[in-house]
C-alpha positions in Angstrom: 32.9 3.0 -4.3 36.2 0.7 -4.8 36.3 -2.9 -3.6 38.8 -3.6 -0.8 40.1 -6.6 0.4 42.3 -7.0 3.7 43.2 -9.8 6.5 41.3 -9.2 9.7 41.6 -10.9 12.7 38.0 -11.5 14.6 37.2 -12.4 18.6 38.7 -15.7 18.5 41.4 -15.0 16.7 40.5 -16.0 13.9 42.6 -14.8 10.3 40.4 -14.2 7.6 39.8 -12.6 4.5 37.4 -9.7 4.2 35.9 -7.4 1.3 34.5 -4.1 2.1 33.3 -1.5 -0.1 34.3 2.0 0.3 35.7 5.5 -0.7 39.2 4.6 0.4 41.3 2.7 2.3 41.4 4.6 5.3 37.4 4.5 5.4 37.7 0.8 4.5 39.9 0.5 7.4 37.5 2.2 10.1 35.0 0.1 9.2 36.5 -3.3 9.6 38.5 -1.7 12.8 34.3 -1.9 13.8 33.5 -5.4 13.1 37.3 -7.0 13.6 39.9 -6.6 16.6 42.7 -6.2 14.1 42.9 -5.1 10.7 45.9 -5.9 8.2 47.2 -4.4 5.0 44.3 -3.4 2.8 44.9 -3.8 -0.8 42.5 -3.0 -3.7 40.3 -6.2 -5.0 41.7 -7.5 -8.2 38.3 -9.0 -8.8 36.9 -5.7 -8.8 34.6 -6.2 -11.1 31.4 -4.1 -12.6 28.7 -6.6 -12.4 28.1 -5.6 -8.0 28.4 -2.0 -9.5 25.2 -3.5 -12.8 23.2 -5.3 -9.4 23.3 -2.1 -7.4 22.2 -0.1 -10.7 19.5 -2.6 -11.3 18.7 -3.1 -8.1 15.1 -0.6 -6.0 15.1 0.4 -2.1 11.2 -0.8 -1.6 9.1 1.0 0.8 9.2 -2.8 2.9 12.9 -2.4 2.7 13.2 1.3 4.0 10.4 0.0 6.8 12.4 -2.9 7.9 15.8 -0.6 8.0 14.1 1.7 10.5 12.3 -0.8 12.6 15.9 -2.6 12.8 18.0 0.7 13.4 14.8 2.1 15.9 15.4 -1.5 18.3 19.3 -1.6 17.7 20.1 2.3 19.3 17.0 2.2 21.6 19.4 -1.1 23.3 22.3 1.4 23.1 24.5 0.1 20.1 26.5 2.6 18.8 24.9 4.2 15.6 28.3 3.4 13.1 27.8 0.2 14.5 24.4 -0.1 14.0 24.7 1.1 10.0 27.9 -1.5 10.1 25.8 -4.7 11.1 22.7 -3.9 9.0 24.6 -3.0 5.7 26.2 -6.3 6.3 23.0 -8.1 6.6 20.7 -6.2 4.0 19.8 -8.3 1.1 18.9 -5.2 -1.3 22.7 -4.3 -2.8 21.6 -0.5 -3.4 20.9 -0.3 0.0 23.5 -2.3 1.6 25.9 0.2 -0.6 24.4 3.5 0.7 24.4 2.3 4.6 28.2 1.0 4.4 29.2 4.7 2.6 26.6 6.1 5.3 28.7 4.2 7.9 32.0 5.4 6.9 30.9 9.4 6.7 29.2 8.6 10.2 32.0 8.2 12.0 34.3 10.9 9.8 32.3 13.3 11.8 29.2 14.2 9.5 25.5 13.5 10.8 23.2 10.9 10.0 20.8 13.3 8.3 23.5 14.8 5.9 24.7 11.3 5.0 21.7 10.4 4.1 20.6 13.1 2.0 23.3 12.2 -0.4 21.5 8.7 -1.1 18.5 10.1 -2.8 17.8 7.0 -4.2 17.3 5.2 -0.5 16.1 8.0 1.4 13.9 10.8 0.5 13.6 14.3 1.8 11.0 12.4 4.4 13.4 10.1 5.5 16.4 13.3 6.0 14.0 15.6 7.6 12.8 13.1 10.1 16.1 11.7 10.9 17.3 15.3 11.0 14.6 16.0 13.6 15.4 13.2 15.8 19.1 14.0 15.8 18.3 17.4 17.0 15.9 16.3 19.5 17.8 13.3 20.7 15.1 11.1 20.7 16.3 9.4 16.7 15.2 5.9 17.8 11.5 7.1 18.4 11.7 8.9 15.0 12.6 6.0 13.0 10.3 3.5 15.4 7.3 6.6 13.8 9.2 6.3 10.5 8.7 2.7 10.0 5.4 3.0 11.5 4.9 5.1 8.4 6.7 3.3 5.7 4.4 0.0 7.2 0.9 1.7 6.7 2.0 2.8 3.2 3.4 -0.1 2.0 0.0 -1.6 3.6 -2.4 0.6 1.7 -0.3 0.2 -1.4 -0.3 -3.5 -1.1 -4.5 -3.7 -0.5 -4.5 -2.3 -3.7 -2.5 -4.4 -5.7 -3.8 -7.4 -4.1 -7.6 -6.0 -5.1 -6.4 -5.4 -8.8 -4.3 -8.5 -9.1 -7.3 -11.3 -9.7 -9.1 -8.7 -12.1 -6.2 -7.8 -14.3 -4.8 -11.7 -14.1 -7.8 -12.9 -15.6 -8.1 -10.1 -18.0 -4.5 -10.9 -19.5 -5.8 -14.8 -19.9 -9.0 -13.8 -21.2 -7.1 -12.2 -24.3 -5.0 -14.7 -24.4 -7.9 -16.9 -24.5 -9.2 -15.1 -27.5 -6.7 -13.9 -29.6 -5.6 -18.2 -29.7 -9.3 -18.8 -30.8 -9.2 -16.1 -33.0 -5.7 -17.1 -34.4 -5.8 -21.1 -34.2 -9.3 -22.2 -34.5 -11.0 -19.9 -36.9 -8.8 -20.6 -39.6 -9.8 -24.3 -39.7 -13.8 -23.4 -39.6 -13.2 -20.6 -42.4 -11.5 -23.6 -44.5 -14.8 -25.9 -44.0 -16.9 -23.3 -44.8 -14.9 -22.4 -48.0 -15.0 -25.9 -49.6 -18.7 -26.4 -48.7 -19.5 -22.9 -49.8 -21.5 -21.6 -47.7 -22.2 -17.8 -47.3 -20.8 -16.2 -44.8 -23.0 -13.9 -42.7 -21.6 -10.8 -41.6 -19.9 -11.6 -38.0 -18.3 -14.7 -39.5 -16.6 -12.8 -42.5 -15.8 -10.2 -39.9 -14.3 -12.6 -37.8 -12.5 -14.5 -40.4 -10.9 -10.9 -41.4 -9.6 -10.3 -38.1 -7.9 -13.8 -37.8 -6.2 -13.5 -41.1 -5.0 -9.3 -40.2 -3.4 -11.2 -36.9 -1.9 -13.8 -39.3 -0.2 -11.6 -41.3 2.4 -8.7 -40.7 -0.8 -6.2 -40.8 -0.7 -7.5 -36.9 2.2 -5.2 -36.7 -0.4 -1.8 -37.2 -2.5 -2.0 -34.0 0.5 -2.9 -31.9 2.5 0.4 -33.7 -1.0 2.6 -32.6 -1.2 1.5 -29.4 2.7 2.1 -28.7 2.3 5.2 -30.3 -0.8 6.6 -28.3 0.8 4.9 -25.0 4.1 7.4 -26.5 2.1 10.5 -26.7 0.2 9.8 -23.6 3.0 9.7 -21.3 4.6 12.7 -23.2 1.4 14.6 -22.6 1.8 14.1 -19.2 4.9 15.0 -18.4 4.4 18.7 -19.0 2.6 20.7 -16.3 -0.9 21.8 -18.1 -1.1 17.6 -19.2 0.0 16.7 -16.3 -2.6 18.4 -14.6 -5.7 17.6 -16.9 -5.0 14.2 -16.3 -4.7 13.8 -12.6 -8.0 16.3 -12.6 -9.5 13.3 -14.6 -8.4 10.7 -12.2 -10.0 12.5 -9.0 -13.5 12.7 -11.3 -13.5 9.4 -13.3 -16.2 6.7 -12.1 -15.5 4.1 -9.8 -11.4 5.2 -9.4 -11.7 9.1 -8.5 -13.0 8.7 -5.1 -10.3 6.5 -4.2 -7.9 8.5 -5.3 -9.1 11.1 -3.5 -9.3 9.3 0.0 -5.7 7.9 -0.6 -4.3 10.9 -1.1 -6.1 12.5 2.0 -5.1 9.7 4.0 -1.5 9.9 2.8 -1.2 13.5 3.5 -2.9 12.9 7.0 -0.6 10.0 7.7 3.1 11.9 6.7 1.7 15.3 8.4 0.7 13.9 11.5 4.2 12.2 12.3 6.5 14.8 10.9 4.4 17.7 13.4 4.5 15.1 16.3 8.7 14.3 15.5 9.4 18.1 15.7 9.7 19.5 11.8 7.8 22.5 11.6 4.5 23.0 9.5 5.6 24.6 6.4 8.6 22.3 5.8 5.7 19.4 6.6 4.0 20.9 3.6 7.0 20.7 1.6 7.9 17.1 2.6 4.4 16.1 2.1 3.8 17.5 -1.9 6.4 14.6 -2.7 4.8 12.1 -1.5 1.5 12.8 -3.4 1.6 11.6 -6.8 -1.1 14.1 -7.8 -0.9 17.1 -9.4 -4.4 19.3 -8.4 -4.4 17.8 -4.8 0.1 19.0 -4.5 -0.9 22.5 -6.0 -4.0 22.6 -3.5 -1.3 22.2 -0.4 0.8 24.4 -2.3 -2.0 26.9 -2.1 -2.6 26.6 1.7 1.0 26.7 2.6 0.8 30.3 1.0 -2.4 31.0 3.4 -0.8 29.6 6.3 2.5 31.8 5.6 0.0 34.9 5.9 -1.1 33.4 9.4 -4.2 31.3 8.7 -5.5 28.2 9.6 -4.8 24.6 8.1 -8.4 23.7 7.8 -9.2 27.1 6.3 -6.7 27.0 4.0 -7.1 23.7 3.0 -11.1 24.5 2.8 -10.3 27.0 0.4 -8.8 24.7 -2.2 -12.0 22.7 -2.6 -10.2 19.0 -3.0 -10.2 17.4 0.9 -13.8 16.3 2.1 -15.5 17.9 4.5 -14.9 15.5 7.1 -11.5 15.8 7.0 -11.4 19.7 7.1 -13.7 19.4 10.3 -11.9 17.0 12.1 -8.4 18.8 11.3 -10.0 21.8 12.6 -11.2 20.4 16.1 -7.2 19.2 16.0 -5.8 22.9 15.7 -8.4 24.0 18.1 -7.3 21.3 20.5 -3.7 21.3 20.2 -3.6 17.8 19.3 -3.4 18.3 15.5 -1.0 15.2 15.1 -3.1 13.0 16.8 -6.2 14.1 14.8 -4.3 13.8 11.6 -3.5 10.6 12.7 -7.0 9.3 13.2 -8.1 10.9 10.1 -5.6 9.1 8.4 -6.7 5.9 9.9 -10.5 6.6 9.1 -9.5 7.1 5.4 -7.3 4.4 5.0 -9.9 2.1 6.3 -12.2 4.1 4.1 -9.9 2.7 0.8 -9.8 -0.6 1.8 -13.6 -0.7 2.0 -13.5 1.0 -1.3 -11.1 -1.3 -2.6 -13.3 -4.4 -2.1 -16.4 -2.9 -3.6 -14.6 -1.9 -6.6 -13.2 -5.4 -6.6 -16.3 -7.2 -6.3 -17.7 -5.0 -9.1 -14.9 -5.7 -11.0 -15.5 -9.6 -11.1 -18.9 -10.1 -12.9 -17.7 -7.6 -15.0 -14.8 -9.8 -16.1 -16.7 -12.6 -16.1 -19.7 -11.0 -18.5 -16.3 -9.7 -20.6 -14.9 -13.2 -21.1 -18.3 -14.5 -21.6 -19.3 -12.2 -24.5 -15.5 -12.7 -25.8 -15.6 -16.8 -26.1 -19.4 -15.7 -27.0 -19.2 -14.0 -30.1 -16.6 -16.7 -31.5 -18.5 -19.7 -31.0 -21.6 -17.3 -32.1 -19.6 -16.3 -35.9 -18.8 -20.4 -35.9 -22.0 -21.7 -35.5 -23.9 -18.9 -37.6 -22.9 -20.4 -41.8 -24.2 -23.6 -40.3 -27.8 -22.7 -40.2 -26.9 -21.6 -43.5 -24.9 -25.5 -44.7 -28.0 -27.1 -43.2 -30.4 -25.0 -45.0 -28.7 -26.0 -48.7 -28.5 -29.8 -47.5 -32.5 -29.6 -46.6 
């Protein structure tokens, strides 16, 4: 995308000076001949420099900002403002320079002729293959601003459930990072001046307090250097491991067994696949391509290659619930209420309220793990600061002993 700069006149007749971004100058001119009543000479910027090209590169299209696009765009064409328009105003406005980019370049293409959908399947990076295959379903149907109004519906219960738990792991890990903080300055700073007393007084050391002493001179020194190398290292080979398919898979099975964690996982990801079902069946994409759509949204590997499998049973004209009851990784509940949906022929709205049961079923979850998580820390920190004042106080039974 090139910088381009032209004189535009605006409703009051106004002259001024206006940058755009786009492929060239005759896109750069259709979109001003959108915002402006006339439109000058346009002329490369000569400040057309790299660091908006380094802000867009460092810059991340957030779930919240994909959720507030849609809501924007859903109210904007429902009141029966043109959709170039539309792209025009809210590129303008958006505060997220990735995004702003991709809906001006969407804007341009838009009115060249090619469809929404198409446009913005070539911005990966702002819109996934949910995003396309919804908008491409509500272009087809006509009915695009109740597709995005679902869409940021969506995007808003996902960012939600994400949020609850970040917010429930925030307070735990906070004081987890201050609690080491807390005891590598003990262990650093003010064991060294207690080993020195105890030296020139010699007094024998039991065995916490030498152990203790040892560690505060290991963090002293460049030996500091080995633990931090280790832990890089097995942090290296960890996410190595899990990048190919049978790690990959090991590991996620882990997550959906492990204490305390699994079964929210579990009930995240049903309420995920619930939630993105039941809106792309009720926008008009059809079943298998829902499967498709949903498998990226899933971060895990056992519960994608368990939708995998029923898409393959449901190609040979089975059921959802069966199929899915075959793979063994959706609870019971789930499967039974999915079923009375099919039998029904309300399976969007069942998916819905399945989604909704879950998803209140994680944020209970979340606040009982949280307020397990709390004593915990606090019993941590305690036998932390504990065992320090414990190795400091220990060689003066021993001073007072020689003095008696």
């Amino acid at each position: 995308m090139t910088v381009y700069v032209a004189k535009v006149k605006d409703g009051s007749g106004k002259i001024l000076k206006e940058k755009v971004e786009a492929a060239s100058p005759e896109q750069a001119r259709s979109i001003l001949q959108n915002r402006y009543v006339a439109v000058g000479k346009i002329n490369k910027s000569a400040l057309d420099l790299d660091l908006s090209q380094l802000e867009v590169a460092l810059s991340k299209v957030t779930i919240k900002d994909k959720a507030v696009f849609s809501r924007q765009f859903s109210v904007m064409i429902n009141a029966g403002v043109a959709i170039v328009r539309c792209l025009g105003i809210l590129g303008d406005q958006s505060s997220n320079p990735k995004l702003k980019k991709a809906l001006l370049a969407i804007s341009g293409e838009v009115q060249q002729g090619i469809s929404l959908s198409e446009s913005m399947a070539k911005h990966p990076e702002c819109f996934d293959d949910l995003y396309v295959y919804m908008v491409e379903a509500g272009e087809a149907g006509g009915v695009l601003d109740e597709v995005l109004d679902r869409l940021a519906g969506l995007l808003e219960d996902v960012a939600k459930l994400q949020n609850q738990i970040k917010s429930a792991m925030t307070y735990p890990m906070t004081v987890g990072f201050f609690a080491v903080v807390a005891f590598l300055g003990m262990t650093i700073f003010l064991i060294p001046v207690f080993s020195g007393i105890f030296e020139n007084l010699g007094a024998e050391l039991p065995a916490l307090t030498s152990f203790m002493v040892w560690l505060s001179d290991t963090l002293r020194s460049p030996k500091a250097i080995i633990p931090v190398a280790i832990i890089m290292a097995i942090t290296f080979a960890f996410k190595t491991y899990y990048k190919t398919p049978v790690g990959r898979l090991q590991i996620d099975g882990f997550m959906l067994k492990m204490p305390l964690f699994g079964d929210l996982n579990q009930k995240s990801a049903v309420a995920r696949f619930c939630r993105v079902f039941g809106v792309l069946t009720r926008s008009g994409v059809s079943v298998l391509n829902c499967f498709d759509i949903v498998c990226n949204t899933i971060p895990n590997k056992v519960i994608v290659n368990a939708i995998q499998g029923a898409k393959r049973e449901i190609q040979q004209g089975g059921m959802i619930s069966l199929a899915i009851q075959k793979e063994n990784v959706f609870p019971p509940l789930a499967i039974q209420m999915i079923s009375i949906g099919e039998e029904t022929g309300e399976l969007d709205k069942m998916m819905g309220k399945v989604a909704d049961f879950y998803e209140d079923e994680v944020e209970q979850a979340v606040k009982a793990l949280t307020s397990m998580l709390e004593p915990i820390m606090m019993v941590g920190i305690a036998v932390m600061v504990g065992t320090i004042l414990l190795s400091m106080y220990l060689p003066m039974f021993s001073i007072f002993d020689q003095l008696g």
